[in-house]
N, C-alpha and C positions, 0 to 999 in steps of 0.2 A: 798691100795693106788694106785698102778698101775691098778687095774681094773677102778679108780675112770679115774685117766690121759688117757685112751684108751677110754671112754665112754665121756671125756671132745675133744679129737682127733676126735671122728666119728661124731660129732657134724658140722664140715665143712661141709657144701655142704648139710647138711640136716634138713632143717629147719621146725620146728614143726608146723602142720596144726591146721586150726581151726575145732573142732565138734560141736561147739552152738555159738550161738549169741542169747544172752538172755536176752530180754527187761525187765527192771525193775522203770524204773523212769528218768524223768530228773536229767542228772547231776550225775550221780554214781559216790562215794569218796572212803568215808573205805567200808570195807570187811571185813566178821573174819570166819571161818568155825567153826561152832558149834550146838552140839543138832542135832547132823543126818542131818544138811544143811549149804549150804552157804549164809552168811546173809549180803544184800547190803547195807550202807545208801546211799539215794539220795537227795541229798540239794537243787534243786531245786523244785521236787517236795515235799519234806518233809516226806518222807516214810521209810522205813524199809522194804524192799522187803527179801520176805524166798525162796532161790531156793532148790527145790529136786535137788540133783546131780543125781538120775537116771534116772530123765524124763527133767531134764534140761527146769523145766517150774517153775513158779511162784507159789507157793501155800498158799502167807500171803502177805497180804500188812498192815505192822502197820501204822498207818497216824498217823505222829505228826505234826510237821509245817516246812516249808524251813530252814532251817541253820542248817541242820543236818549232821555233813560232818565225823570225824574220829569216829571209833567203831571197838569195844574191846571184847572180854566176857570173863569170869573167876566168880569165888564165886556164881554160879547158875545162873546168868543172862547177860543178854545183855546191855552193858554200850553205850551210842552214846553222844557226844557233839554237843552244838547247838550255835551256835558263832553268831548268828543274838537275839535267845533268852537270851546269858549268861549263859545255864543250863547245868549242868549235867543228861541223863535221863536213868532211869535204868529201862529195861526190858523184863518181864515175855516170856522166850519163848514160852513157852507151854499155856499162855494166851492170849498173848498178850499186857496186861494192863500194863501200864508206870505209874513210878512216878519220879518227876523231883525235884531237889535240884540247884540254884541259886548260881552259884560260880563267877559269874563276870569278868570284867577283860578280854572278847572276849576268850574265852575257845578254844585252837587250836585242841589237843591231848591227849589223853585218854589211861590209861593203869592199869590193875589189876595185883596186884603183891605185894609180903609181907601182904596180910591179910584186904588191902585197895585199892580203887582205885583214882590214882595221873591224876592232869588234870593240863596242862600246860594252862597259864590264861597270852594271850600276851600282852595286853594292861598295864596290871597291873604291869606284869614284876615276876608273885608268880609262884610258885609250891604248887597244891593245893590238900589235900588232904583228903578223906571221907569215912566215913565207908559205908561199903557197905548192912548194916543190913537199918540203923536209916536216912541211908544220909545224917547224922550231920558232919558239914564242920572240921576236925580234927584239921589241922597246914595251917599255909598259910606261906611258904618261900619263903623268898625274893631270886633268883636265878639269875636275871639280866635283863636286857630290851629284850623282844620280843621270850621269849621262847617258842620252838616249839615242834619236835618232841621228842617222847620217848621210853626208850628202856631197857631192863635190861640187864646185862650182868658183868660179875667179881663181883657180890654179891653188886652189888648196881643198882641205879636209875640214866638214861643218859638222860640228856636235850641236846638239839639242841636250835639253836639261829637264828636268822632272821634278816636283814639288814646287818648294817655295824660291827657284831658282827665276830671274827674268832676265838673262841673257844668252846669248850661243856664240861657241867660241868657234874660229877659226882658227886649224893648226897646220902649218907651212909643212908638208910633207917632206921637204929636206933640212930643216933647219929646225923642226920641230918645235920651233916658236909659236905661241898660243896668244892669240888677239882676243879680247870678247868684247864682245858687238851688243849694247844694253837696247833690250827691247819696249820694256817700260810695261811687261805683261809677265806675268807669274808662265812657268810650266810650260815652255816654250819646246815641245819635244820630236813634231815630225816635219819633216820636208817634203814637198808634193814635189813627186818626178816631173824631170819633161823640160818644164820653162827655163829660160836663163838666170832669169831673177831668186830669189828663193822665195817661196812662201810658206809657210810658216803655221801651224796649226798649235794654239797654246789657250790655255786657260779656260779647256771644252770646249770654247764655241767662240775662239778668234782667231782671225785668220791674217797673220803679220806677214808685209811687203818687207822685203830688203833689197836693196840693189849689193851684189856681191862685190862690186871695183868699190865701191866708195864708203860703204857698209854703213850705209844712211838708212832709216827706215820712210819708206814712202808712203806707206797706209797702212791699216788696221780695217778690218771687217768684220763684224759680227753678225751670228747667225747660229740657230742650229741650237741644240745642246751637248755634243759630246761628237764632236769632229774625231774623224781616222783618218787613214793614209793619201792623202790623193793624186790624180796625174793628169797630165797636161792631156786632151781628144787635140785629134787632126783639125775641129775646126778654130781651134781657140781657146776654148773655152775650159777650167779646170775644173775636174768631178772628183767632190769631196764629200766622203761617205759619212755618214752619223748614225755610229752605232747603236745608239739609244733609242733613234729616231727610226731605225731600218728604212735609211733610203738613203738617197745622192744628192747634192746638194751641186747646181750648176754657176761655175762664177765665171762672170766675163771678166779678166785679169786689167784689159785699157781701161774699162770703165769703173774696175771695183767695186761691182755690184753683185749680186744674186740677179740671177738669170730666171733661173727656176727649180724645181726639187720633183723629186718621182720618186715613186717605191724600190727600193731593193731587198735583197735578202736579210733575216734574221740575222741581226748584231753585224749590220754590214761594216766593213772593215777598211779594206785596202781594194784600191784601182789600180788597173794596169791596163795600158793600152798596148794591143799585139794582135798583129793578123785580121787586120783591117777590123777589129774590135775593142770594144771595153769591157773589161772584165772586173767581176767585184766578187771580193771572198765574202761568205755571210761566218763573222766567226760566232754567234751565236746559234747557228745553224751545223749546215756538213754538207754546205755545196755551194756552187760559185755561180753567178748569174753572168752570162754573155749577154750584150746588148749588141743591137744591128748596127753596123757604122762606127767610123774612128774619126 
């Protein structure tokens, strides 16, 4: 713990460089490190871009169509939502060959976890769920209007909400019992990977603590104006991008404070940490910024 708070301290005044800038497609969204690379969707051009992390070049472009935006992997393959088609599409890393499954509903968010993969479907207002062998559509739960992001953590499944929603619910993956957890903040929609705790990115520019066993909220931060995806770096510390802002936004999680902020890419988006790096999609852009160190 103190080696963690000394290496969260040395972080003042030194802020992490970029080593690539790696063009992939119009529009970069999700990200997921998997299969020996990191794999971008791009929803405006409609691809699935594969980067080597040691040559920090492009070595796959899968073309499916525009609306390609969050993406997942787990259970052998590569899961992407397609929110312009409705689909669900699962795909072959090591082929490349997609097949897609029709879940409706403007499909936001995507996640494998419990033996299925769950795709939040916001028009509709379900939580929707599929096997991952047959793509035959499992349960469709009704969760609430306009759910977003997803996350696991304390042995279940976390939705996020979108609009004038201010809470997220938790749904027991076997009993399919839905808790919701009032956060006392409008539009509560993404989850930062990585930490145990969840946090929480709602209302542009707040950034909500929960502890997932007791489903207390432990703080609120604000910052920023229009927070994206974030995840947890090796030292501690979570980087949370602001798309409005084109940069990253650094918070030390013990002390719930802003650390510091640095440039990223155009309409920066979403963080992924993989391969002893951090990664940021620029989705107002068409390339992804590698920074040195995880």
């Amino acid at each position: 713990m103190r080696t963690l708070a000394l290496a969260v301290l040395a972080l003042v005044g030194s802020q992490p460089h970029v080593v690539a800038r790696v063009e992939t497609g119009g529009s970069p969204g999700g990200a997921t490190a998997a299969f020996g690379a990191v794999w971008v969707a791009n929803d405006g051009a409609g691809t699935i871009a594969r980067i080597d992390p040691r040559t920090n070049r492009v070595t796959k472009r899968i073309r499916l169509s525009p609306g390609v935006f969050s993406l997942t992997h787990g259970l052998g393959a590569l899961w992407v939502e397609n929110y312009e088609r409705g689909t669900l599409v699962r795909i072959d890393p090591r082929t490349g060959r997609s097949r897609s499954v029709r879940v409706g509903g403007t499909p936001f968010d995507v996640l494998a976890a419990y033996g299925r993969i769950w795709v939040t479907a916001w028009e509709a207002g379900k939580l929707v769920e599929v096997d991952p062998h047959s793509l035959r559509i499992l349960r469709r739960t009704n969760v609430g209007p306009r759910p977003t992001g997803l996350r696991v953590a304390g042995g279940g499944v976390w939705v996020g909400f979108g609009r004038s929603a201010t809470a997220v619910a938790r749904v027991d993956p076997l009993s399919h019992a839905i808790e919701r957890v009032e956060l006392g903040v409008r539009a509560p929609s993404w989850f930062a990977a990585g930490p145990p705790d969840l946090w929480i990115q709602a209302a542009d520019n707040v950034l909500v603590h929960v502890d997932p066993s007791s489903r207390r909220v432990l703080g609120k931060l604000s910052f920023g104006r229009t927070l994206a995806q974030g995840a947890l770096a090796a030292d501690g510390t979570l980087w949370i991008p602001d798309k409005e802002q084109n940069m990253v936004y650094r918070v030390d999680p013990k002390q719930g404070r802003v650390v510091d902020s640095f440039p990223a890419g155009a309409g920066a988006f979403f963080a992924l940490r993989a391969f002893g790096s951090m990664w940021v999609t620029s989705y107002a852009g068409d390339d992804v910024w590698r920074f040195a160190g995880d």
